[in-house]
Structures are given as C-alpha cells and as structure tokens.
N, CA and C atoms of all chains as a GROMACS GRO file, in nm:
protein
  549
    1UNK      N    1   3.601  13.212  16.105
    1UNK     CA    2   3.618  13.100  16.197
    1UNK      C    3   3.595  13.149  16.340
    2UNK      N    4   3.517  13.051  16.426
    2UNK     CA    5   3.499  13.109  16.550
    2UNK      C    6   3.555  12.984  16.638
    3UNK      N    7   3.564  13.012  16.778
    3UNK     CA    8   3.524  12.905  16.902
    3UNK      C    9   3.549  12.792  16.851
    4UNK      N   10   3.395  12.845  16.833
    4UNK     CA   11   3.282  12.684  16.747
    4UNK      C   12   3.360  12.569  16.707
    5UNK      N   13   3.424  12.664  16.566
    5UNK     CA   14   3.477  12.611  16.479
    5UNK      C   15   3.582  12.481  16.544
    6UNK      N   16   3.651  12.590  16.612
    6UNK     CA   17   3.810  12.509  16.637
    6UNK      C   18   3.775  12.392  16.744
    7UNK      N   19   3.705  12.426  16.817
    7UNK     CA   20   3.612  12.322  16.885
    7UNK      C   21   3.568  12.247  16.806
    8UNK      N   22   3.531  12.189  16.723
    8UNK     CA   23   3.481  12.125  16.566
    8UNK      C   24   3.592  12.065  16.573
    9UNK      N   25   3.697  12.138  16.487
    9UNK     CA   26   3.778  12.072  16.436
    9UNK      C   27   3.872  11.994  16.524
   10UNK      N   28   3.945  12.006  16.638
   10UNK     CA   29   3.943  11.940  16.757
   10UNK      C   30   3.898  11.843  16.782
   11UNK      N   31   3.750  11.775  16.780
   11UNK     CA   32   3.706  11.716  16.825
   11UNK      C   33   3.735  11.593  16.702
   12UNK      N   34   3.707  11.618  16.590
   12UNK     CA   35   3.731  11.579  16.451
   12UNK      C   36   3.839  11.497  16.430
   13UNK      N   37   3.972  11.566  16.447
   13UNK     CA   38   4.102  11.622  16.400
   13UNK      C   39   4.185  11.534  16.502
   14UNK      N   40   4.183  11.567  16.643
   14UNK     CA   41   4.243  11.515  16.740
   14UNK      C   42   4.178  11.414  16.838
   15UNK      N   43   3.986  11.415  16.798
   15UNK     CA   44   3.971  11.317  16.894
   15UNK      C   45   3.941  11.343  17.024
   16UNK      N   46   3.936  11.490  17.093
   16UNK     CA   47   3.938  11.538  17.229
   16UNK      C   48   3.730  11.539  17.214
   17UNK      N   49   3.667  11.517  17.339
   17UNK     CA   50   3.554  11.502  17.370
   17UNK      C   51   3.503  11.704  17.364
   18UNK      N   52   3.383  11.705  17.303
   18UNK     CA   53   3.372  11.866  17.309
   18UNK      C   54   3.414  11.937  17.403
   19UNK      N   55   3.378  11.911  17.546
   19UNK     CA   56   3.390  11.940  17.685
   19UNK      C   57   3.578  11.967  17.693
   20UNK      N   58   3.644  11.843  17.664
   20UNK     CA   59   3.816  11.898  17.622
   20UNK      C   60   3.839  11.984  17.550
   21UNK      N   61   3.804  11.934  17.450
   21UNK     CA   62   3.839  12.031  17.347
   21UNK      C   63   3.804  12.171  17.401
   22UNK      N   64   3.676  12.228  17.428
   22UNK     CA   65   3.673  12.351  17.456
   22UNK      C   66   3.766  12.392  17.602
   23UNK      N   67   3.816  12.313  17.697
   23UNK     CA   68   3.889  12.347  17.768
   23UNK      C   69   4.027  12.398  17.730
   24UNK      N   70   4.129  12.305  17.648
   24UNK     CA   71   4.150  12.304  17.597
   24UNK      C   72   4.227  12.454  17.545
   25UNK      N   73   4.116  12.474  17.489
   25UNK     CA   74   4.118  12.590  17.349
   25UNK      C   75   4.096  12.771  17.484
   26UNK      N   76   4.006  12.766  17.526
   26UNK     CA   77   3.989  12.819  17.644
   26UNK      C   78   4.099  12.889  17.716
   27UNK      N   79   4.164  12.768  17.759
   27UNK     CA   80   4.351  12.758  17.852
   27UNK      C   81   4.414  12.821  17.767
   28UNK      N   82   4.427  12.758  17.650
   28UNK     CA   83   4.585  12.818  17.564
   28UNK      C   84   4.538  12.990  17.565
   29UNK      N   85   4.406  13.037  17.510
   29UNK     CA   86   4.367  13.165  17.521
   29UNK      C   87   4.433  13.257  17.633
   30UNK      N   88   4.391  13.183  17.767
   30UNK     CA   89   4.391  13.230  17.898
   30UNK      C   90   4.479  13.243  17.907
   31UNK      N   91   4.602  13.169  17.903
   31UNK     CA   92   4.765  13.163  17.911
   31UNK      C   93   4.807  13.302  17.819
   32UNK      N   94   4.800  13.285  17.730
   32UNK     CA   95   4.831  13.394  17.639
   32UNK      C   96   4.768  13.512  17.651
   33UNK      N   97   4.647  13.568  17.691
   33UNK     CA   98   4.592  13.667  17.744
   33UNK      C   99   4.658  13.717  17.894
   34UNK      N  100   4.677  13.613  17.999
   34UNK     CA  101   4.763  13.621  18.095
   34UNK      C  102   4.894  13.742  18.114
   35UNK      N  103   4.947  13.652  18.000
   35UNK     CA  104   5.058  13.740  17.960
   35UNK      C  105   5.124  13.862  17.931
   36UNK      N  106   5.009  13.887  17.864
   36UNK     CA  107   5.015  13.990  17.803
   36UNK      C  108   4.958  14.100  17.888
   37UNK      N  109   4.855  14.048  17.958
   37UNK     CA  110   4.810  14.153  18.098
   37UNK      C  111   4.874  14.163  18.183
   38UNK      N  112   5.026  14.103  18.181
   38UNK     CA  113   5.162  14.110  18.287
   38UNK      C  114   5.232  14.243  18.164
   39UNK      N  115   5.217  14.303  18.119
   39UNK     CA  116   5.303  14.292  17.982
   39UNK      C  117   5.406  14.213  17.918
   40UNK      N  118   5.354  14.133  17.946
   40UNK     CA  119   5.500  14.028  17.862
   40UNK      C  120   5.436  13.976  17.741
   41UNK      N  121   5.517  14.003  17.607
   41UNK     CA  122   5.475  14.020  17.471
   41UNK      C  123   5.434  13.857  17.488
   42UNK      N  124   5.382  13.775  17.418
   42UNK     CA  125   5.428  13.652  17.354
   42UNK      C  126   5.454  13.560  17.242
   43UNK      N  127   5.538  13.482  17.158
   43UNK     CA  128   5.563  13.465  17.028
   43UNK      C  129   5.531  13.349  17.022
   44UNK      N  130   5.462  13.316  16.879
   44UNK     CA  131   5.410  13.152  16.869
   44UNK      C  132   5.482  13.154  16.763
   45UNK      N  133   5.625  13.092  16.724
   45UNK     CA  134   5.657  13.026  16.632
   45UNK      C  135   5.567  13.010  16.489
   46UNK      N  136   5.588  13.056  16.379
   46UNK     CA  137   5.485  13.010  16.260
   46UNK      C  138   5.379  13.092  16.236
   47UNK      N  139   5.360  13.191  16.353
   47UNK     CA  140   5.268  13.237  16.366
   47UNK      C  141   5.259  13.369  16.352
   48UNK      N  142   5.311  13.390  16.462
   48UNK     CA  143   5.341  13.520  16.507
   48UNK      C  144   5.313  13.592  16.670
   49UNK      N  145   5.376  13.754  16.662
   49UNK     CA  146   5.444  13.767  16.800
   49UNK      C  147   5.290  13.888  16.857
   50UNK      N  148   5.267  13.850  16.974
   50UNK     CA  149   5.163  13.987  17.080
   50UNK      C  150   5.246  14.056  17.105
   51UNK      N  151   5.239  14.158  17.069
   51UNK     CA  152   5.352  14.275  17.162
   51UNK      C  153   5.267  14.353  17.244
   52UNK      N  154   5.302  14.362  17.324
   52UNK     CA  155   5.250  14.490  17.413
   52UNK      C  156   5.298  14.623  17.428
   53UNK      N  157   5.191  14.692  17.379
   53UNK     CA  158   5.279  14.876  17.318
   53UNK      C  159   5.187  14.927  17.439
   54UNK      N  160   5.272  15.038  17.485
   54UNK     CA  161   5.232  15.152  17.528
   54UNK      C  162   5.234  15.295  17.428
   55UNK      N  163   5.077  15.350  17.447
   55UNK     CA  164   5.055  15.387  17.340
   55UNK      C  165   5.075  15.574  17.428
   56UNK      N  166   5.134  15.684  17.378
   56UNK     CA  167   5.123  15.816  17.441
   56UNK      C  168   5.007  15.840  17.414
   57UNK      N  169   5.018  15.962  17.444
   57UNK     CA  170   4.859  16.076  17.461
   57UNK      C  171   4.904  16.116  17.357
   58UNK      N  172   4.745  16.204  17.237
   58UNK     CA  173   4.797  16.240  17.137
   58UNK      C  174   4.654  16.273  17.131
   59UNK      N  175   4.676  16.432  17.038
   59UNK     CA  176   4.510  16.442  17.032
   59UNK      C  177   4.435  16.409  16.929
   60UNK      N  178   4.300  16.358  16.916
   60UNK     CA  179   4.223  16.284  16.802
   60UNK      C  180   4.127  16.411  16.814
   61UNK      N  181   4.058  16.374  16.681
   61UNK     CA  182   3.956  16.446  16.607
   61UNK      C  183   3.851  16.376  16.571
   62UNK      N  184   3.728  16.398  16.577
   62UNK     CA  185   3.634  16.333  16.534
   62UNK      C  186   3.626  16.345  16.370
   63UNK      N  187   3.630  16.244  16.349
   63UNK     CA  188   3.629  16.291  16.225
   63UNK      C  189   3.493  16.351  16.109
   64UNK      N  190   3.396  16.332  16.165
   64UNK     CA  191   3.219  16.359  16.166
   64UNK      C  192   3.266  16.517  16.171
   65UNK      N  193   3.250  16.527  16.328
   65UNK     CA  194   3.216  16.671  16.391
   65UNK      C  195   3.387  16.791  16.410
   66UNK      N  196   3.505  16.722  16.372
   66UNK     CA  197   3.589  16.817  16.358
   66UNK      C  198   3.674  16.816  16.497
   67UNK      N  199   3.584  16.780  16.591
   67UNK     CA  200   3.588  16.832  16.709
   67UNK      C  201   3.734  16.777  16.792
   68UNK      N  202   3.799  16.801  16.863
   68UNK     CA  203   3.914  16.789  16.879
   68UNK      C  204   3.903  16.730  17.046
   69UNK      N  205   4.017  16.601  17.062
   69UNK     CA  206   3.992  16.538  17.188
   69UNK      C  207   4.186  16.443  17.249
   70UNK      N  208   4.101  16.488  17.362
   70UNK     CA  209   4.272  16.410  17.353
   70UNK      C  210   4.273  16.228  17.418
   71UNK      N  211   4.323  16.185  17.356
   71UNK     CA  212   4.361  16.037  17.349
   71UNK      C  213   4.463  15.981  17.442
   72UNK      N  214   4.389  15.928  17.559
   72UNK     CA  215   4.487  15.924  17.669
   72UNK      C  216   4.610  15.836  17.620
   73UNK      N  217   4.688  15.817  17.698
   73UNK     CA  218   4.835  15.704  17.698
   73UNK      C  219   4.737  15.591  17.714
   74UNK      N  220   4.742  15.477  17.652
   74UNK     CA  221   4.695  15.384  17.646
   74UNK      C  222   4.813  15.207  17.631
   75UNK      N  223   4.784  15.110  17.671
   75UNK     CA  224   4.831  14.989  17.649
   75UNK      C  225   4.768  14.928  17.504
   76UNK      N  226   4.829  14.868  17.464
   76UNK     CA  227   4.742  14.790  17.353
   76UNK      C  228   4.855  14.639  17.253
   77UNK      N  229   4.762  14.607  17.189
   77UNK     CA  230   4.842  14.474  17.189
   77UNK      C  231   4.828  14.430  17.015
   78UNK      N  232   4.966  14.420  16.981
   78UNK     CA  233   4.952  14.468  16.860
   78UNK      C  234   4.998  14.311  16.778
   79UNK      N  235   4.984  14.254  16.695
   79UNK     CA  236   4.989  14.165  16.661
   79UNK      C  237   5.111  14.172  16.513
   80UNK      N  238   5.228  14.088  16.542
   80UNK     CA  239   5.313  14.086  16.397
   80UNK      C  240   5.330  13.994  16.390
   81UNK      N  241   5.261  13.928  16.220
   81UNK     CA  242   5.279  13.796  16.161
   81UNK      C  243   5.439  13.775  16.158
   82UNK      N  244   5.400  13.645  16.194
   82UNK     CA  245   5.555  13.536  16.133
   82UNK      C  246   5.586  13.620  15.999
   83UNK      N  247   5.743  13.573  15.996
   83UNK     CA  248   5.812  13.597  15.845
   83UNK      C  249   5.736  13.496  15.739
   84UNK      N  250   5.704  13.395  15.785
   84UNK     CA  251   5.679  13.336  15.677
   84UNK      C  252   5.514  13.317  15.657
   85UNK      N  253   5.474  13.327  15.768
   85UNK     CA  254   5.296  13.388  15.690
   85UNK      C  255   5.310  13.510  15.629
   86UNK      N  256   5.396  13.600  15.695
   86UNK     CA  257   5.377  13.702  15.560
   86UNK      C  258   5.427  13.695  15.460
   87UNK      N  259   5.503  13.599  15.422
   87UNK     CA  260   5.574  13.543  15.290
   87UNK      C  261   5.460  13.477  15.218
   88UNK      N  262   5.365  13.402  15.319
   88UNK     CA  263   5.265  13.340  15.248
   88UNK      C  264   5.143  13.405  15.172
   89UNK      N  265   5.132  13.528  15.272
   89UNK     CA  266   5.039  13.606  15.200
   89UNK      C  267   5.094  13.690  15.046
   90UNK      N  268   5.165  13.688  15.039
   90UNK     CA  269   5.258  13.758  14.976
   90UNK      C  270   5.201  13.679  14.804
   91UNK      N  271   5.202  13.582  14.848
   91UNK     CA  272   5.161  13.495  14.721
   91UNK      C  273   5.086  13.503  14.639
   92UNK      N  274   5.753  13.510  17.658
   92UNK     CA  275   5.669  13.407  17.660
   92UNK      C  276   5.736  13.355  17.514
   93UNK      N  277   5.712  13.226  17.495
   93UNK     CA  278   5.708  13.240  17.385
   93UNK      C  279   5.642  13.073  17.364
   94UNK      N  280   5.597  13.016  17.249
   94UNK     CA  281   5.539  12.904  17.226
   94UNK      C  282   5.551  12.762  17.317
   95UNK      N  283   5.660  12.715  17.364
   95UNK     CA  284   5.674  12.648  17.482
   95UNK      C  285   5.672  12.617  17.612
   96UNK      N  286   5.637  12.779  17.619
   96UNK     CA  287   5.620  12.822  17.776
   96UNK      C  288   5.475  12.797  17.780
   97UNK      N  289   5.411  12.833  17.672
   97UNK     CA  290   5.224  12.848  17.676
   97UNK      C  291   5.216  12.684  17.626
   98UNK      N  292   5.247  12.610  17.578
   98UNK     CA  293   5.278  12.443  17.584
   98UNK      C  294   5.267  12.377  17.718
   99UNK      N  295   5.382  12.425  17.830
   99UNK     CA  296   5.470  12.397  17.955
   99UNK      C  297   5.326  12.442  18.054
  100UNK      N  298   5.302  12.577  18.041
  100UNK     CA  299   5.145  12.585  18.084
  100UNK      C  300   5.047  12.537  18.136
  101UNK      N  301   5.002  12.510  17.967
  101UNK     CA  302   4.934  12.417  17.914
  101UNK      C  303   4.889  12.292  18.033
  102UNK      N  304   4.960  12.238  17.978
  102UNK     CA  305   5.057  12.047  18.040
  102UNK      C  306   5.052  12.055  18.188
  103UNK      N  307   5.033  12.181  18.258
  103UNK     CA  308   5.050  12.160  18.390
  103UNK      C  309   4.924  12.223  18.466
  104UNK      N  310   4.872  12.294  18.411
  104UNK     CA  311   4.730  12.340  18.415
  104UNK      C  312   4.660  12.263  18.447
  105UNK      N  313   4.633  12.123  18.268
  105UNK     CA  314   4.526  12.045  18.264
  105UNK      C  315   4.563  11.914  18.268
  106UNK      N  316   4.706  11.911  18.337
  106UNK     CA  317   4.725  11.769  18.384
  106UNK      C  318   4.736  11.675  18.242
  107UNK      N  319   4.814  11.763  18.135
  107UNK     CA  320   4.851  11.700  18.013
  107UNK      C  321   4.972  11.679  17.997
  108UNK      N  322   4.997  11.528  17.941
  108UNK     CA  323   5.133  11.536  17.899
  108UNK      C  324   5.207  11.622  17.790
  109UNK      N  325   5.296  11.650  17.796
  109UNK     CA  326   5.395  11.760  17.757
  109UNK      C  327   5.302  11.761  17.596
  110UNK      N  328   5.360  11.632  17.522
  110UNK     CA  329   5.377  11.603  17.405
  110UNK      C  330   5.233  11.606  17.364
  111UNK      N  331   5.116  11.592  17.440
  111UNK     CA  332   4.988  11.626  17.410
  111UNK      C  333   4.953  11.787  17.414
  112UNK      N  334   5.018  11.841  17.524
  112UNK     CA  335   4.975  12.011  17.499
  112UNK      C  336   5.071  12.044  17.369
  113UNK      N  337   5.155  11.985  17.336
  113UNK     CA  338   5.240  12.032  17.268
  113UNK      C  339   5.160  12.052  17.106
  114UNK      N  340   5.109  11.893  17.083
  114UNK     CA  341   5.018  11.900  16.971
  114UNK      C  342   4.905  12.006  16.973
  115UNK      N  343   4.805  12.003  17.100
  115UNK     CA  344   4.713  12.100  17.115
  115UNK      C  345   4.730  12.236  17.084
  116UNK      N  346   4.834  12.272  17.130
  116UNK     CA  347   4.864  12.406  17.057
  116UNK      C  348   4.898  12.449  16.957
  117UNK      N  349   5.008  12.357  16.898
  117UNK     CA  350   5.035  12.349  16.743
  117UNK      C  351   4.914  12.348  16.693
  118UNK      N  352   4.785  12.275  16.718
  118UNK     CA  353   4.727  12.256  16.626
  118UNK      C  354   4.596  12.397  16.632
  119UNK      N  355   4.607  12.426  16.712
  119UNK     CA  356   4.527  12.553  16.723
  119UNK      C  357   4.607  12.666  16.656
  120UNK      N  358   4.705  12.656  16.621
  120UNK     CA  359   4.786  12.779  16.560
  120UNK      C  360   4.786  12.742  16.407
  121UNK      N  361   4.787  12.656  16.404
  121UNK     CA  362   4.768  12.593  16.242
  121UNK      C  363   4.596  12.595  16.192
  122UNK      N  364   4.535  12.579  16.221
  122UNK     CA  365   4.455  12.615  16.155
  122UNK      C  366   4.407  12.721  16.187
  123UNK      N  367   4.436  12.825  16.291
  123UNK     CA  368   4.421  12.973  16.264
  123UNK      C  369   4.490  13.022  16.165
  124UNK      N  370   4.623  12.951  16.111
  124UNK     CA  371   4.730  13.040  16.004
  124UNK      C  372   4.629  12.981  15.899
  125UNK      N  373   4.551  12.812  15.868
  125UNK     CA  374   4.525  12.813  15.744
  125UNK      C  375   4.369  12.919  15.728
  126UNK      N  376   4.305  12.969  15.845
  126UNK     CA  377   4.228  13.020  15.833
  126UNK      C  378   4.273  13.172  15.760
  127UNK      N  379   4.329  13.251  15.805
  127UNK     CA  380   4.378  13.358  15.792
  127UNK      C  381   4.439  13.364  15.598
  128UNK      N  382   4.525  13.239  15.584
  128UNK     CA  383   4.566  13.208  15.423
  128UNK      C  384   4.442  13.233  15.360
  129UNK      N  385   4.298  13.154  15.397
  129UNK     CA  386   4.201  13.188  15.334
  129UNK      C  387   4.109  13.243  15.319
  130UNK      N  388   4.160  13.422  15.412
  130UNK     CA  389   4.104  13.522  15.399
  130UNK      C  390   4.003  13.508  15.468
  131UNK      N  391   3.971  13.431  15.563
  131UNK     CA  392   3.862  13.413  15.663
  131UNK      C  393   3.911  13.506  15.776
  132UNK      N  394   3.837  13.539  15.834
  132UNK     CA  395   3.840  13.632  16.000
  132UNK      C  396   3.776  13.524  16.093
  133UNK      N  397   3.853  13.583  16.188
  133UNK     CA  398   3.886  13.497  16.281
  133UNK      C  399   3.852  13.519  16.465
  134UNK      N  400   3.748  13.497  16.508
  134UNK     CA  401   3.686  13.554  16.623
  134UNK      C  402   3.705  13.482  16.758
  135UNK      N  403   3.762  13.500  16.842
  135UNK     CA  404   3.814  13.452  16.935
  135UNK      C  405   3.762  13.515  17.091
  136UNK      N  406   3.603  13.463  17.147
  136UNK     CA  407   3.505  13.564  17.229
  136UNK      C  408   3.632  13.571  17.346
  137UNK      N  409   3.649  13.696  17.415
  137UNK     CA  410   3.705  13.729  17.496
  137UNK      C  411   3.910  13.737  17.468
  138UNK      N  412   3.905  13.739  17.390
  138UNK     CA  413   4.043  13.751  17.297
  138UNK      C  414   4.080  13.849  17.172
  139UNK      N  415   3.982  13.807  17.100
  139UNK     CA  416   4.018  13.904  16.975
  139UNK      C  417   3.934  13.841  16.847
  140UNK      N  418   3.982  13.954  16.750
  140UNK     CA  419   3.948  13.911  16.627
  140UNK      C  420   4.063  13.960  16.518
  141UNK      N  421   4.089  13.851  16.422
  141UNK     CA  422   4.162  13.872  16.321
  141UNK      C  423   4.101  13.878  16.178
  142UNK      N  424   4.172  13.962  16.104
  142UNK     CA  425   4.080  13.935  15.985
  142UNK      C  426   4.244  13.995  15.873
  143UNK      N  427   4.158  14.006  15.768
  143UNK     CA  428   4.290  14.007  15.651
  143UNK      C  429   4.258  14.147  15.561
  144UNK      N  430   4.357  14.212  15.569
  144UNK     CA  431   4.378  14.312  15.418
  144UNK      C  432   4.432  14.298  15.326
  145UNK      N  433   4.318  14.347  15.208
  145UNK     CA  434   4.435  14.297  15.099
  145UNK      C  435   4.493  14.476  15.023
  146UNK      N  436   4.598  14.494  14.996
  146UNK     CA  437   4.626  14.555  14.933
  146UNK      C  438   4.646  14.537  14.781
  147UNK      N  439   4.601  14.660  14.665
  147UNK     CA  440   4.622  14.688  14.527
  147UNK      C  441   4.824  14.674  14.520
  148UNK      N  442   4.852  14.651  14.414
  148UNK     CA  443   4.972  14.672  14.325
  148UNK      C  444   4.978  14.803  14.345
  149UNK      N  445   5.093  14.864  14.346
  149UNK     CA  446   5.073  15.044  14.345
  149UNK      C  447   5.240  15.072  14.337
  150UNK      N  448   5.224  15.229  14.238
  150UNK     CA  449   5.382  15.243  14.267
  150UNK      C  450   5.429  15.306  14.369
  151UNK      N  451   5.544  15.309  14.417
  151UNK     CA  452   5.573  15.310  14.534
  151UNK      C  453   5.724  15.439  14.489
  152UNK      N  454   5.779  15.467  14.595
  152UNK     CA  455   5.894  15.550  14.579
  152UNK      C  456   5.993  15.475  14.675
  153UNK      N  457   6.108  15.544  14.658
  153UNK     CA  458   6.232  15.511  14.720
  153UNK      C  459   6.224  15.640  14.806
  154UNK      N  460   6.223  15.602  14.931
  154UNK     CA  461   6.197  15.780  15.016
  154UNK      C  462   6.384  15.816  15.004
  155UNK      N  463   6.443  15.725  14.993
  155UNK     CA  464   6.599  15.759  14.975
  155UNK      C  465   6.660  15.849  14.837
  156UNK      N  466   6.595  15.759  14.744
  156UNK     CA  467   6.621  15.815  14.644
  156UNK      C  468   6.511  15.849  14.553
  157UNK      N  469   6.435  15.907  14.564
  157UNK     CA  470   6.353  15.895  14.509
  157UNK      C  471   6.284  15.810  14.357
  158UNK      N  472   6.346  15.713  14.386
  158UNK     CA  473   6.334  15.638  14.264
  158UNK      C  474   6.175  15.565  14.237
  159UNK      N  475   6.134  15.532  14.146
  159UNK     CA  476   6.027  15.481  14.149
  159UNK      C  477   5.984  15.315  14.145
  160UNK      N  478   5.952  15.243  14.215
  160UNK     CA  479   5.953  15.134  14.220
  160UNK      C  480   5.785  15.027  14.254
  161UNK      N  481   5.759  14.954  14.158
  161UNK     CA  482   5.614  14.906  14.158
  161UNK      C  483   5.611  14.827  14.288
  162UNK      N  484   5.528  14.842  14.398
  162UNK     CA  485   5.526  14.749  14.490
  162UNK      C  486   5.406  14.634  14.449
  163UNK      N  487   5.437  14.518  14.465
  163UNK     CA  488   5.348  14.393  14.436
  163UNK      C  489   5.214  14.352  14.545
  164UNK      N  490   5.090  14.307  14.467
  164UNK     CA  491   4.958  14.325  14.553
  164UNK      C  492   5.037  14.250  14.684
  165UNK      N  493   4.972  14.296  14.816
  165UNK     CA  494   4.983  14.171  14.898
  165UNK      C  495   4.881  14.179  15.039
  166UNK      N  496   4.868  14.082  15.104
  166UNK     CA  497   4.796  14.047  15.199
  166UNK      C  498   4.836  14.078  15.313
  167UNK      N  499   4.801  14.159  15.471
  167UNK     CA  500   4.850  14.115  15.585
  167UNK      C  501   4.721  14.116  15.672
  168UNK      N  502   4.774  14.041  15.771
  168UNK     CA  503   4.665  13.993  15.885
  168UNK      C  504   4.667  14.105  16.002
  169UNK      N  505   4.552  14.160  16.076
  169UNK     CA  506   4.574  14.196  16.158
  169UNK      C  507   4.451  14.170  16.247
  170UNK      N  508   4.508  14.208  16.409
  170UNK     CA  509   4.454  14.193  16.516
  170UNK      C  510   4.362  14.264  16.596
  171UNK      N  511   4.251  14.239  16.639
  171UNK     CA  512   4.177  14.319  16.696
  171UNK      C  513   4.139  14.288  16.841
  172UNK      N  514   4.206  14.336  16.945
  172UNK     CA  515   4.193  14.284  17.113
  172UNK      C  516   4.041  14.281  17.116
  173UNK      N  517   4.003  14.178  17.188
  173UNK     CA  518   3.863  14.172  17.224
  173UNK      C  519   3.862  14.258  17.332
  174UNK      N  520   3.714  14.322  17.356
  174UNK     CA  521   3.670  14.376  17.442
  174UNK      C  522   3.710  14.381  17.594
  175UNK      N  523   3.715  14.221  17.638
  175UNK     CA  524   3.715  14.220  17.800
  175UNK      C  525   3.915  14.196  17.776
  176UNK      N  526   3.939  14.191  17.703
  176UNK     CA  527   4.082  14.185  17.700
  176UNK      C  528   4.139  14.335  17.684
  177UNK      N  529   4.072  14.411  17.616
  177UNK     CA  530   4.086  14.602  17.589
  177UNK      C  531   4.080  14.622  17.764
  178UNK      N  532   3.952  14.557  17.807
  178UNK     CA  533   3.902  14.630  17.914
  178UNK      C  534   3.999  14.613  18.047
  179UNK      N  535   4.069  14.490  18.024
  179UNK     CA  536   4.110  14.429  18.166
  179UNK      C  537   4.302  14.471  18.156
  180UNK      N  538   4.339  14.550  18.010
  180UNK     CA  539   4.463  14.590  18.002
  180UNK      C  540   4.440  14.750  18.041
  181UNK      N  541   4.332  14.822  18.037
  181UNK     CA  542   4.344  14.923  18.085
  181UNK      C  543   4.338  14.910  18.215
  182UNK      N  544   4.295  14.863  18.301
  182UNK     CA  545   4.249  14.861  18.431
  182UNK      C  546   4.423  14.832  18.505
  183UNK      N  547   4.503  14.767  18.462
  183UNK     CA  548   4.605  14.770  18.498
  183UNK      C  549   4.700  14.839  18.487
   0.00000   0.00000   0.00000
C-alpha cells in the first residue's frame, strides 16, 4: 500500500476531493514526523506507539569484508504494535 | 503525543472540525492496520515503510528454567524510517 493508495481510498471511503485527501494524509504524517524530530515518542491508539531511542556507539563489522567499524550514537525511531494488533497477528 | 493531540493538530492546521480530523485519522490508521493484517507493506514517501514478518513454530526454552516449551507461528510488523526522516533526526 502506498500514498496513492490511501489517497484512493479517502477519496472513495470518505468523500474528500483528491487535492484533500492528499492534504489531509500529508498533515497527519507531518504532525507525527514533527514529533518525533522534537523527540517526543507518539501513540496511536489501535495501532501503535513511535518511540524515539537513542541508539550508543558500538562497533559493526562488515559482514562481506570482516572489516571492523564503529557505529556512531545514533537517534532512531522504533515502532511497537498495539497489544491487540499483535494479538491479531498472532492468529 | 498521543492520538488526540495529532487529531487537535490536525483540526487546527486545516481548519477542520474536531470530529472530522477525528475521523480522518482514525481512518488512516485503520486501514494501515487492515493493510499490515494482510501482510501487505506499507510505504509512506518521506515517512517510512512497514512491512510484516512472519515467523516458523519453533521450540523455545524457559531461560529460567530451562524447560522446554513450543512457541506458536506468529506475525509482527515492523518499521522502517524513511530516508528524509533518518536524515532530518540525525541533523538534530
């Protein structure tokens, strides 16, 4: 599923003109990307939660060439399903 | 943050009533969850991508006790930061 899609279904589904709809869809992104570039995690109910990890330094290896490197401290944004999508997958 | 605040947002952003961002977002989260149920991946340009693993049945141990215990197949979703979203969390 892409964009596209949800833009599709939107337009379909709820009736919003493409031009909305992709606004729309766009914003909620932006908002939530926002956020998280403040570090502030965010949780969608049903869904599930963005956390924002700070990641240490640690050294990596190529795994090809052997070769040994170090892996700065990094941010990153880690995604944990709802209890109950993972109940759903579970199925 | 959490789901009402990105609603509250929403609604004030694009000059929507509450109860309209409210649906808008619900409904963008719902059919990303039914997407994800059906093992579809999920691409979101400048955000991310999700997609699904499935794991085998396998036996498993008790790291406590070492007991042996069958864990059951199962599915989880995970996340992949898009690019300009990787790019614009390091920079800060």
């Amino acid at each position: 599923m892409t964009k596209q899609d949800l833009i599709r279904y939107m337009m379909t589904e709820l009736g919003y003109s493409r031009r909305d709809s992709m606004a729309l869809i766009d914003k909620t992104f932006e908002i939530i990307k926002n956020s998280l570039l403040k570090g502030e995690s965010v949780r969608i109910t049903n869904f599930g939660n963005f956390v924002v990890k700070e990641k240490g330094e640690r050294i990596g290896r190529n795994p090809k060439t052997k070769e040994e490197y170090v892996i700065k401290k990094r941010t990153t944004v880690i995604f944990k399903p709802s209890t109950n999508l993972r109940k759903e997958l579970k199925k | 943050m959490k789901k009402s605040d990105v609603i509250s947002e929403l609604s004030r952003e694009l000059n929507l009533s509450q109860k309209k961002a409210n649906e808008v977002v619900d409904f963008i989260f719902e059919k990303m969850r039914e997407a994800i149920e059906n093992n579809n991946r999920i691409e979101i340009r400048g955000f991310g991508t999700f997609y699904v693993k499935s794991y085998k049945p396998r036996k498993g141990r008790n790291p406590k006790t070492g007991e042996i215990v069958s864990v059951p197949p199962k599915r989880l979703p995970f996340f992949k930061m898009g690019k300009e979203l990787k790019k614009s969390l390091i920079k800060e």
